[in-house]
N, C-alpha and C positions, 0 to 999 in steps of 0.2 A: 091492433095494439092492445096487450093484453097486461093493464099495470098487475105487479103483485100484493096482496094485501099483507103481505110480512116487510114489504120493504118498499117503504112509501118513494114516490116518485122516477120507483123502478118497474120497466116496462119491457116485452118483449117482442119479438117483431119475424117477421121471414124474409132473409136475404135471398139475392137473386137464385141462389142456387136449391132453395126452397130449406133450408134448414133456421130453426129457430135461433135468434138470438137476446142478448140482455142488453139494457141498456141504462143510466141515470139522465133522466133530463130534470134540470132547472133552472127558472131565470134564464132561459134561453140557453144555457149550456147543455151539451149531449159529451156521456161518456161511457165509451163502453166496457160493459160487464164480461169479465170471461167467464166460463165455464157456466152451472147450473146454478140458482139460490139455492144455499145449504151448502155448497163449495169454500173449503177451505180459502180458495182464490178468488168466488165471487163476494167473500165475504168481507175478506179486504180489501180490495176495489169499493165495496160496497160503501164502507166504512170511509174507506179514505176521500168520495166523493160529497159524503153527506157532508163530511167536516171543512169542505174544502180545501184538502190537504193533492197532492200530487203523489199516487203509490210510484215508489222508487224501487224497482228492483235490486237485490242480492246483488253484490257483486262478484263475483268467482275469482278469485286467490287462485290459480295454478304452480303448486308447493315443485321446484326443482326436482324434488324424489317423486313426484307425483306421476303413477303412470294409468291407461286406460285398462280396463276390462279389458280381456280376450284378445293382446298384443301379445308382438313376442315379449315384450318388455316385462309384462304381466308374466309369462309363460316361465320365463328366466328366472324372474324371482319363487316364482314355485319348485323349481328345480332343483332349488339350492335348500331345501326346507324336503326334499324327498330322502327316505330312506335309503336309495339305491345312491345317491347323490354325497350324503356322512360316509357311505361306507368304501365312498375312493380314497388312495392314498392322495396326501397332500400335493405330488406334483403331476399327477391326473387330473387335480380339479384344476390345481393353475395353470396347465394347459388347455382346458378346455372351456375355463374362464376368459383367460385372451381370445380367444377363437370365437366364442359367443359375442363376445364384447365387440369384437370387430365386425360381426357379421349384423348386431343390432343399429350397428353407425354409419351400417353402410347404404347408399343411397339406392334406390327402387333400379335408379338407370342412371349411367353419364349424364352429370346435367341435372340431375333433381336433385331437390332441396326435400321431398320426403324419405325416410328413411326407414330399412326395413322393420326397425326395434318399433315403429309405432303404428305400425298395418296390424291391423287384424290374425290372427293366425287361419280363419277359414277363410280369405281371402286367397291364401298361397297355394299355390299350384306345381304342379310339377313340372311346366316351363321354369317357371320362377327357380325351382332348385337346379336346375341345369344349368339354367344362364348363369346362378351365384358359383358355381362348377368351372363353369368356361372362364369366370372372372379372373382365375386362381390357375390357373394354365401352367403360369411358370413357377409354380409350384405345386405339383400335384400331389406332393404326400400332405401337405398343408390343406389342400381339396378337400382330403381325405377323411380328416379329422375335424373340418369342420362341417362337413355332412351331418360326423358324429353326434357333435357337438350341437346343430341343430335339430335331430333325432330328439334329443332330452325335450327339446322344448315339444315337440310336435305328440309326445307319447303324455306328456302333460297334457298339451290338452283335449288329449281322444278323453285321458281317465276327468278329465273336467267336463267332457259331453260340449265342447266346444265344436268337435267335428263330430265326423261319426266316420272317417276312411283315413289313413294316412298316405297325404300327397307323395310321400319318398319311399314307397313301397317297391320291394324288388329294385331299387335305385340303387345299383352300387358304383363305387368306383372303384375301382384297383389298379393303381400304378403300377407300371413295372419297380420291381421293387429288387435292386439291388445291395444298398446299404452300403456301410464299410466293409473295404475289402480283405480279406484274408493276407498276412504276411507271408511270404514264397519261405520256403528252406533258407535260399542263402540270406534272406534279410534277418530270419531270426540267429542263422549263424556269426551273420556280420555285428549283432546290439550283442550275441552273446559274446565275441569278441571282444570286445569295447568294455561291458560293464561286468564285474566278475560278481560272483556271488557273494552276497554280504552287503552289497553297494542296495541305497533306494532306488537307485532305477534297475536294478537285475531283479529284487526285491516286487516293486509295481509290477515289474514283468512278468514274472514265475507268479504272481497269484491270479492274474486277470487272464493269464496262460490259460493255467492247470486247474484251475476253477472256474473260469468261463464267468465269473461278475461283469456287472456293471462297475462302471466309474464309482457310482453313487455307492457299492456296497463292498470296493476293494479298498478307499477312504475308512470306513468303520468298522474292518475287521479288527476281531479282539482276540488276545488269545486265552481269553476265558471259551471263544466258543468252539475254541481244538480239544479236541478228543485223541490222543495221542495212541491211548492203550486200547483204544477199538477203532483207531484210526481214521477218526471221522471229523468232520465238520460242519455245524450245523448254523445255518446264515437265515435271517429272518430278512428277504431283500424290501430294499426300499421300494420300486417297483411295482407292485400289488402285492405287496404285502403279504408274499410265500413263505414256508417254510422251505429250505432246503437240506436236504443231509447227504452231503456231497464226502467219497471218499479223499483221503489222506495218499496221495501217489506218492513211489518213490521219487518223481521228479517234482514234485511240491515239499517234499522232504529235505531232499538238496538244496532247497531256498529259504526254506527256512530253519535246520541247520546251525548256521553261523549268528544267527540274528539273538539278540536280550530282549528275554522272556521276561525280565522282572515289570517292562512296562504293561502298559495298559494295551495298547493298540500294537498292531503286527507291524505297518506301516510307518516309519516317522522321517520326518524334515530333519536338514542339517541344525536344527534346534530341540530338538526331542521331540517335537508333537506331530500330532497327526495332518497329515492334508486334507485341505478341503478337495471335498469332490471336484469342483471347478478348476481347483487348480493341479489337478493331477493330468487335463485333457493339455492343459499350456508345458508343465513339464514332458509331459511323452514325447510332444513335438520339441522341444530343447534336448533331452535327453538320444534322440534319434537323431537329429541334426549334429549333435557332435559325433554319432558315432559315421557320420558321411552318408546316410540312408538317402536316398529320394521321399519327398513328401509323401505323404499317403500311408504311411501305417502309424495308425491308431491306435490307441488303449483300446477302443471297439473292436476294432479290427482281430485285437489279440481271442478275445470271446469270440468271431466268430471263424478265426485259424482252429481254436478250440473244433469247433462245430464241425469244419471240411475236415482235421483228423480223425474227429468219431466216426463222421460217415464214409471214409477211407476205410475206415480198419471195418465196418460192415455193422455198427448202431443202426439200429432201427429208428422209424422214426420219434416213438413213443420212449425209447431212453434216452433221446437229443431232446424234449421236449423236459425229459424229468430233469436232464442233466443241468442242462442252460437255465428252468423257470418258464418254458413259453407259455403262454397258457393258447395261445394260435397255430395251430399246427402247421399254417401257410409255410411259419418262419422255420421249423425246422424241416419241414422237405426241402427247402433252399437247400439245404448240405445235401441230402439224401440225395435227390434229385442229380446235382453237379456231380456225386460221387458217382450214383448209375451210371449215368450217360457216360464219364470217362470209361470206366467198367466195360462199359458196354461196346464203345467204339474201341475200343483197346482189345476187347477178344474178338471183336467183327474181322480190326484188322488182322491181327494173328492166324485167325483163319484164312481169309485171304490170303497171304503173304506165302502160310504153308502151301496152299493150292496153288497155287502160282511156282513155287519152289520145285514140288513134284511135276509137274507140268515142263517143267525148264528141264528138270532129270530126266523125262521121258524125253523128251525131244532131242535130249545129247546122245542119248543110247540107241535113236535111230539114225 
């Protein structure tokens, strides 16, 4: 026992496991010292004993917004503070906000009460992202994108030195990916029947047609952004935020035509104003149900009838890509792709057919 002369009635000692310790005895009471004298911590233990006070620890306050180091949680809020992160359009981040946000609340495993938003991020693994994968089964374009979505976190924090490998490398998913379907000939013969030109629903038609928009960007066309006399139209889409300069066709001519240019917007309600994008996806289905249609053609669907007539008439895949906005080229060999193959089986069989024909000739003539 070895007292110290800086601090009377403090002594130090060797516990069993042979390391040194502190301690206060007086009047028969013993209390111990943590850490070293000259320690922040043994100074107040030190203090709090000589006076006969009792040191009461800190208590820790855990703030609601309060998240740990090096979690997803942690990860997500840096993500939203990155520069790649400002420069999405507005409904890329709010999708991929939900998707985040679901994927932080969601539990380790069936049954637990921990949750992924407060694990560690060098903890996760590439089991872990497979299993959050298979979670989402029945829905796999939703998989898809929340992969993405947890991508942002994980590229955080390789650049934070949290990790040093990313666990979802070479991880991809790819659903089959179909989409909305194209409208056949006789359906757009049948809506052209029904709604004449002039009407807003022939109007919706002929621009989502012959322009190949979005919902989002067939709502806010203007016709400040027609170019009449060089025949063009220049659309800034909502989407990632493209430029586009899309020609003026004679059959986008026809539609628009009949329609007053003195307003603002190409597009208007039986009220003069513009549609909201949401509610243009509710009228297509109203406006196709009166005309006796089967469900299933889409205001989408028109963009990508657009797509299977460019790769008919023989668009390559890089003018389907300027045409439409993709910036994926996945999506425009969908048209390419569907166009070959008919192509393709369509002269297969005509050669067949002729061979077969000659053959039948020859065999009458003997």
């Amino acid at each position: 026992m070895a007292p110290h002369p800086d601090y009377p009635n403090a002594s130090s000692f060797e516990d069993r496991h042979g390391r040194t310790r502190w301690r206060f005895r007086r009047n028969g009471k013993t209390v111990a010292l943590p850490g070293e004298p000259g320690d922040a911590e043994f100074v107040a233990a030190y203090d709090a004993a000589a006076n006969g006070r009792v040191l009461k620890k800190a208590s820790v306050i855990r703030l609601p917004t309060a998240v740990e180091p090096g979690t997803f949680r942690d990860a997500w809020r840096k993500v939203k503070k990155t520069s790649e992160w400002l420069a999405l359009d507005e409904a890329t981040r709010l999708k991929n906000t939900t998707l985040a946000e679901e994927f932080l609340e969601m539990p380790l495993a069936p049954g637990l009460k921990e949750k992924w938003g407060d694990q560690l991020v060098r903890d996760f693994r590439r089991r872990h992202m497979k299993a959050v994968i298979a979670s989402q089964i029945d829905t796999p374009h939703k998989a898809k994108h929340m992969l993405v979505a947890i991508r942002k976190m994980i590229y955080v924090a390789l650049d934070e030195e949290w990790i040093e490998a990313d666990p979802t490398y070479k991880l991809s998913y790819r659903p089959e990916y179909k989409g909305w379907r194209a409208w056949t000939e006789a359906e757009r013969a049948q809506f052209e029947k029904r709604w004449p030109v002039g009407s807003a629903a022939r109007t919706c038609y002929g621009l989502a047609l012959w322009l190949g928009n979005r919902r989002s960007d067939v709502s806010r066309l203007k016709w400040s952004m027609f170019d009449f006399e060089r025949r063009r139209v220049t659309i800034s889409t909502k989407k990632g935020n493209k430029d586009l300069v899309l020609p003026i066709t004679p059959m986008l001519l026809e539609i628009l035509a009949p329609l007053d240019r003195s307003k603002e917007f190409v597009l208007l309600n039986a009220y003069g104003n513009p549609f909201s994008e949401k509610s243009l996806t509710g009228m297509m289905a109203h406006w196709t149900k009166l005309a006796g249609m089967v469900k299933g053609c889409t205001l989408h669907g028109l963009r990508k009838t657009l797509g299977k007539l460019l790769a008919e008439s023989g668009s390559t895949t890089r003018q389907l890509m300027e045409m439409l906005g993709h910036d994926d080229i996945e999506h425009a060999e969908l048209y390419s792709r569907e166009a070959s193959q008919q192509k393709l089986a369509r002269d297969a069989m005509a050669k067949l057919s002729r061979k077969m024909s000659i053959k039948k000739a020859q065999e009458g003539r003997n």
